[in-house]
C-alpha angles and dihedrals in degrees: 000000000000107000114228092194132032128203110192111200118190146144126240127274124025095358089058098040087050082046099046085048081055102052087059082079100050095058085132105058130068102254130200115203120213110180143140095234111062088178082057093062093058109119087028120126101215140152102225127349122216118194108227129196119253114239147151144179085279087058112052090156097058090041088055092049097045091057094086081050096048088047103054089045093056102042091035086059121077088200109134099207123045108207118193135189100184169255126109096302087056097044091045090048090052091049075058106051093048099058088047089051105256129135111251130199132186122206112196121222108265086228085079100089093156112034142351118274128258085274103037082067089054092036088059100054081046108036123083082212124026114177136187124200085217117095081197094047087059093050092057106025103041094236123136124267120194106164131281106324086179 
C-alpha cells in the first residue's frame, strides 16, 4: 500500500539526523514531522511540525507525561503511514498509529551491527514493518533487510 502522507516520529540526535537523510527520499509524499528538537527540523521541507517530549526507559515519568503529546501528534496528522527512527517516542507514536489503523514502520539505527536496539524488539511485535540496515541482524533477529537505507 502506497502511503499519501508520511509522519515521521523520532527523537533527537542520531535518530533525527538518520530521519532527516530519510526524508530526502519521500520528496513525493506530504510529511508531517514530530520531533523534540523544533531548531533540527530547519532546511526541512515538511508539512506540519509537533513537538514532541523527549523520553526514554530511564525516564517513566516523562514517558507517562508525553503520552497526551504522542497522541495528539498522531491523530491530529492525517498522515497514513507513522515512520520512526527511534527511539521511545517513536515506538510509543507507532503503538499509536496501529491502534488508530495506520500502517507503522521502525527503522533501526544503523549503529546496531549486531543486533536490533531495546525498541526495535518492541518495535517488531507493534510495527506492521521493522527493519534493520544488517544483513546479519536479519538473519538473527527476523527483521527485515533491504539493503543500506544510510
Amino acid at each position: 500500500m502506497r502511503p499519501s502522507s508520511v509522519l515521521f516520529v523520532t527523537s533527537s540526535g542520531g535518530h533525527w539526523v538518520q530521519a532527516s537523510k530519510l526524508l530526502a527520499g519521500l520528496l513525493d509524499y506530504e510529511v508531517d514531522i514530530a520531533t523534540v528538537d523544533e531548531t533540527a527540523v530547519s532546511g526541512v521541507t515538511y508539512r506540519r511540525f509537533y513537538k514532541i517530549p523527549d523520553f526514554n526507559r530511564d525516564t517513566p515519568l516523562k514517558m507517562i507525561l508525553g503520552v497526551p503529546a504522542i497522541v495528539h501528534c498522531v491523530l491530529s496528522s492525517d498522515a497514513t503511514h507513522v515512520i520512526s527512527t527511534g527511539a521511545a517516542p517513536g515506538l510509543l507514536a507507532l503503538a499509536c498509529a496501529r491502534m488508530v489503523g495506520k500502517r507503522t514502520m521502525w527503522i533501526d539505527s544503523i549503529a546496531n551491527t549486531e543486533r536490533l536496539s531495546v525498541s526495535g524488539k518492541i518495535a517488531k511485535v507493534i510495527a506492521h514493518k521493522t527493519l534493520t540496515q544488517w544483513e546479519n541482524v536479519a538473519e538473527v533477529t527476523g527483521a527485515s533487510y533491504e539493503g543500506r537505507l544510510l
